[in-house]
C-alpha positions in Angstrom: 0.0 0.0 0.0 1.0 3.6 -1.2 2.2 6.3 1.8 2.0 9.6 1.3 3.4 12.7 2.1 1.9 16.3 1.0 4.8 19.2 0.6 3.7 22.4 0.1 6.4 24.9 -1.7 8.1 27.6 -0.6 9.0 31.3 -2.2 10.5 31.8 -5.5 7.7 29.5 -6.5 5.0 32.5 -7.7 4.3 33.2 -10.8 1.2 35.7 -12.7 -1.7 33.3 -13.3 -1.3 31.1 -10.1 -4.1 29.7 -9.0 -6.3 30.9 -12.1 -7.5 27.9 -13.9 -7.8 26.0 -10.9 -10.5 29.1 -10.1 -12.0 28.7 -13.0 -12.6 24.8 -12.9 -13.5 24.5 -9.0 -15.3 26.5 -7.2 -13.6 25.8 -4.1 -10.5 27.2 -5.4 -12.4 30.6 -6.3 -13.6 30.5 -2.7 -10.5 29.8 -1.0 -8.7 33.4 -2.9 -11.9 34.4 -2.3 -11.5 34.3 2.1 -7.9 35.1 1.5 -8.8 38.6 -0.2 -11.5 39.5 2.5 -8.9 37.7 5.4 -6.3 40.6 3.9 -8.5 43.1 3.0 -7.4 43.6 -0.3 -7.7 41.7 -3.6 -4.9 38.9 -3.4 -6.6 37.1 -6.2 -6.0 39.6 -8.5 -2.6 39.7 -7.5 -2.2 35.8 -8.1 -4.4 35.6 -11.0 -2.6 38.7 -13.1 0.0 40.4 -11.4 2.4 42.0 -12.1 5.2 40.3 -11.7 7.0 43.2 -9.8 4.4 43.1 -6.8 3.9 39.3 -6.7 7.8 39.3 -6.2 7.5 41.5 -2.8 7.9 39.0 0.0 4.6 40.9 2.2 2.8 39.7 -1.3 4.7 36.6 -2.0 4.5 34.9 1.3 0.2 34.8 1.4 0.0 34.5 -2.4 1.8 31.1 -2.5 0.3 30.0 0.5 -3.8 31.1 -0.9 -2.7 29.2 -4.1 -1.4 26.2 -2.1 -4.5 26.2 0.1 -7.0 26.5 -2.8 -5.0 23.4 -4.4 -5.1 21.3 -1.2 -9.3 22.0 -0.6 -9.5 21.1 -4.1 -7.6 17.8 -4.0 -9.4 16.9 -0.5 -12.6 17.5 -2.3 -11.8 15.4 -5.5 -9.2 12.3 -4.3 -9.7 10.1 -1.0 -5.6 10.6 -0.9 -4.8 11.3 2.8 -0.8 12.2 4.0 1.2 10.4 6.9 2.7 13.7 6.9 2.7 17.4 5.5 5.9 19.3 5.0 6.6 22.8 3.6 9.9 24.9 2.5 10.2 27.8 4.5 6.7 29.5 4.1 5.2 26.4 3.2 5.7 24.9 6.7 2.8 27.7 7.2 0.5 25.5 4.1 1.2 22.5 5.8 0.1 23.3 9.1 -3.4 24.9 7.8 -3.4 21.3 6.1 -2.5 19.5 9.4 -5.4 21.8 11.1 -3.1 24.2 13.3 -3.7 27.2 12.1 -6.5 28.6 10.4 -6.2 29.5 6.6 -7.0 33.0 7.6 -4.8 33.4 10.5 -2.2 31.6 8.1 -2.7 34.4 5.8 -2.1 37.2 8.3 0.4 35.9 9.5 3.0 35.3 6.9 2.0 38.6 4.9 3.8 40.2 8.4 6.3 37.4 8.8 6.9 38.6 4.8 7.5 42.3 6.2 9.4 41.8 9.2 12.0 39.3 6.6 12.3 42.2 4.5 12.6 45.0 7.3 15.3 43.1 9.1 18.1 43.5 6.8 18.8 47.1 4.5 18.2 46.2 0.6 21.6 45.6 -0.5 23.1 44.7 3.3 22.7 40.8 2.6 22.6 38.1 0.1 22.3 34.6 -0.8 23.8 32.2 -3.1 23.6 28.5 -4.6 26.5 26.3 -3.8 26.3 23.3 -6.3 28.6 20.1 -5.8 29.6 21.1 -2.0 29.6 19.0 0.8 28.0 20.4 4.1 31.3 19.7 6.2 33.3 21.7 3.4 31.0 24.4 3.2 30.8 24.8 6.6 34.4 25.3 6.4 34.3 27.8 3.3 31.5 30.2 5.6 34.1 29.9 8.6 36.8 31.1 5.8 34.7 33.6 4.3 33.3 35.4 7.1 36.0 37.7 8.9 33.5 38.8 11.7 30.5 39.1 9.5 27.6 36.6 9.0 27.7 34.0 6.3 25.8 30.1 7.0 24.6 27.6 5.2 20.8 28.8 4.5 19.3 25.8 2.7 20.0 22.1 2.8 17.5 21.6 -0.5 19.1 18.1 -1.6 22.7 16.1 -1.7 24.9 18.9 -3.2 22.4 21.8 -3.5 23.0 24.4 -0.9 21.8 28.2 -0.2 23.9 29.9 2.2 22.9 33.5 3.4 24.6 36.3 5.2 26.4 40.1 4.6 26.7 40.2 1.2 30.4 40.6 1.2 30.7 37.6 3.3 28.8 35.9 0.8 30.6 37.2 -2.5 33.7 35.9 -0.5 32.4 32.6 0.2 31.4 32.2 -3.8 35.0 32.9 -4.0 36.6 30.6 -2.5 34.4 28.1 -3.4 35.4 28.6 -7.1 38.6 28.4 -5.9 38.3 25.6 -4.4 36.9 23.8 -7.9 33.3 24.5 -7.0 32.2 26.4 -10.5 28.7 26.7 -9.8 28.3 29.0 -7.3 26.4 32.0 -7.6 23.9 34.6 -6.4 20.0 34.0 -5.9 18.0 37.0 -7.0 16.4 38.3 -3.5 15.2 41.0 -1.7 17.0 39.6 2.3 19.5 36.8 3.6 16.7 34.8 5.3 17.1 31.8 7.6 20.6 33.4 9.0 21.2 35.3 11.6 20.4 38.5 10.4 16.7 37.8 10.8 16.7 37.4 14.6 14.9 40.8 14.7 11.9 39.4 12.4 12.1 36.2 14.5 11.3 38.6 17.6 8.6 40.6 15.9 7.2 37.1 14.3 7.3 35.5 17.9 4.9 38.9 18.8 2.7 38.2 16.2 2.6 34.3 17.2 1.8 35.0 20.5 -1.8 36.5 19.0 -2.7 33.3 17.2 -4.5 30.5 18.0 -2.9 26.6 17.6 -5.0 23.7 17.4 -3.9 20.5 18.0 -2.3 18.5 14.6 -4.7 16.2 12.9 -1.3 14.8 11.2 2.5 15.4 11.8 4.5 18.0 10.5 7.9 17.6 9.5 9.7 21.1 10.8 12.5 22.4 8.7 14.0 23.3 12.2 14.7 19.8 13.2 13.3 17.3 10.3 11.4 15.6 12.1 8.3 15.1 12.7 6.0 17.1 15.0 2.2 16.6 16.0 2.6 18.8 19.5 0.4 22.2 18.7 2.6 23.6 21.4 5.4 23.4 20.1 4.4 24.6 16.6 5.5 28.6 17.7 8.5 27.5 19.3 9.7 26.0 15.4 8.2 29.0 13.4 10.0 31.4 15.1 12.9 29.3 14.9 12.8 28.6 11.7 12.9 31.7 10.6 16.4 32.3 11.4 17.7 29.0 11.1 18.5 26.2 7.8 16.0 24.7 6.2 16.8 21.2 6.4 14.8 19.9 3.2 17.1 16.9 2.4 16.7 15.3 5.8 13.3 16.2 6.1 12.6 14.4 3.1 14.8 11.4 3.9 12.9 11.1 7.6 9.7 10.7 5.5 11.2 8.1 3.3 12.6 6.1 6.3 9.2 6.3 7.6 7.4 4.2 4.8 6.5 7.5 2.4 6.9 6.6 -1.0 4.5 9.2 -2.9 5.0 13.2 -2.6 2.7 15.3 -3.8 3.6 18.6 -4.2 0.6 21.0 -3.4 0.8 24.9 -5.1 2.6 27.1 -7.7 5.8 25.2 -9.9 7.5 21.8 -9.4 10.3 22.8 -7.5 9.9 20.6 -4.7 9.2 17.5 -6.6 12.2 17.6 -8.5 14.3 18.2 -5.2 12.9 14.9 -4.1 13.6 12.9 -7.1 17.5 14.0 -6.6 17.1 13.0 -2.8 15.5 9.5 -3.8 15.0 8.6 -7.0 12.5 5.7 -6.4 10.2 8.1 -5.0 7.0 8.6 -6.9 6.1 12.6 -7.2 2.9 14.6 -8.4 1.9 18.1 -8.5 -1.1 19.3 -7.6 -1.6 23.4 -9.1 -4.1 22.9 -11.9 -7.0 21.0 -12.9 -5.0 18.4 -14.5 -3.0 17.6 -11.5 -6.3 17.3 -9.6 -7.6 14.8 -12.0 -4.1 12.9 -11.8 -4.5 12.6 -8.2 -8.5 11.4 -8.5 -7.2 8.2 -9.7 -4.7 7.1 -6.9 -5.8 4.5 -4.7 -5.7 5.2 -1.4 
């Protein structure tokens, strides 16, 4: 018998037109951006459904769009496919779509909440004060060592863990420039810079982890109808009280996606279904194990796709 696993994606994954057709084939998708624009109180669908690019890319906007697009998906696929997880998982922000789909937080509070956790990530750090890059090929012992090289009393860390030999580090962005350095130097060719707005999950966001914690301590938890694996500790967690503890945590720390995904293999999953906008996710899971079975669930087609799994 199948196991599954639900894994909702992260940002980068937005794009204009997310969430449309699914709108326009189910009505519980149009319903879903529907309670998202009057949770918000402004027109988030629009924003999904046409844009522009340029204001779908600022993290306040990114962070709920994803998540209404993953959440519309995810009511869709409940109402269409008798396909239930052993656990839900999300990259960064979509550790916030996995716990509306676990039944911890409410898609509205959901909503509120990561539009501000959006701010506070872009407030913490001066445009132009940080950056990011993707270190291809590395090992996680050596590029510890190249950050330890690289950061001469500024802040430079491993970021993202996404799958074996696909890291994000974060930090000052001369830190990280210097770290891209020596990496070349050290025979690592593909290294470069990610096109964002902040260095998240270092330590310059401990000051949006403090207003976030604020903010957490004004919404409800309910307990977990299924475990979540955390990108804190990869593992999995079905405590509702400890749920703020790893958000707030997370928010400065790695995202540990390759050892998430590896506890949910070890556990008996053998089917991921990625849930919202792009296919990022599933394709970091087929480099972490390639016997996995993967779907993608952001348009009618998906949907149907999914109809016809067995439980």
């Amino acid at each position: 018998m199948s196991t599954y696993a639900f894994i909702f994606p992260g940002q980068g994954s937005q794009h204009a037109g997310m969430g449309r057709e699914l709108s326009e084939n189910f009505k519980t998708a149009l319903r879903s951006f529907e309670e998202a624009d009057d949770a918000l109180g402004f027109s988030l669908s629009r924003l999904c459904f046409e844009g522009p690019e340029e204001d779908l890319k600022l993290t306040a906007n990114t962070q709920p769009a994803i998540l209404a697009a993953s959440v519309a998906a995810l009511r869709v696929l409940r109402e269409e496919s008798p396909v239930a997880p052993a656990f839900v998982a999300g990259h960064s922000l979509g550790e916030y779509s996995a716990l509306v789909a676990a039944g911890a937080l409410s898609f509205a509070d959901a909503l509120r909440t990561v539009r501000a956790r959006g701010s506070f990530m872009q407030d913490a750090v001066p445009v132009g004060v940080g950056a990011m890059a993707a270190i291809l090929g590395v090992d996680p012992e050596l590029l510890q060592e190249i950050c330890a090289e690289a950061a001469r009393g500024e802040v430079v860390s491993p970021a993202n863990f996404n799958s074996p030999g696909q890291i994000v580090i974060a930090g000052h962005a001369a830190a990280v420039n210097r770290a891209i350095e020596i990496a070349k130097a050290r025979g690592f060719r593909k290294a470069m810079l990610l096109p964002v707005s902040a260095p998240f999950h270092c330590a310059l966001m401990q000051k949006a982890a403090e207003r976030l914690s604020d903010t957490l301590d004004g919404v409800q938890l309910h307990p977990l109808t299924v475990p979540v694996v955390s990108n804190v500790e990869a593992k999995p967690n079905a405590d509702a009280g400890r749920v703020k503890q790893l958000l707030v945590e997370q928010v400065c720390s790695p995202v540990l996606w390759d050892a998430s995904v590896q506890q949910m293999v070890a556990a008996g999953v053998d089917n991921f279904v990625e849930i919202g906008p792009g296919k990022v996710l599933a394709g970091l899971v087929k480099r972490i194990e390639k016997q996995a079975a993967t779907f993608n669930v952001q348009d009618a087609a998906g949907v149907k796709a999914m109809a016809g799994e067995a439980i």
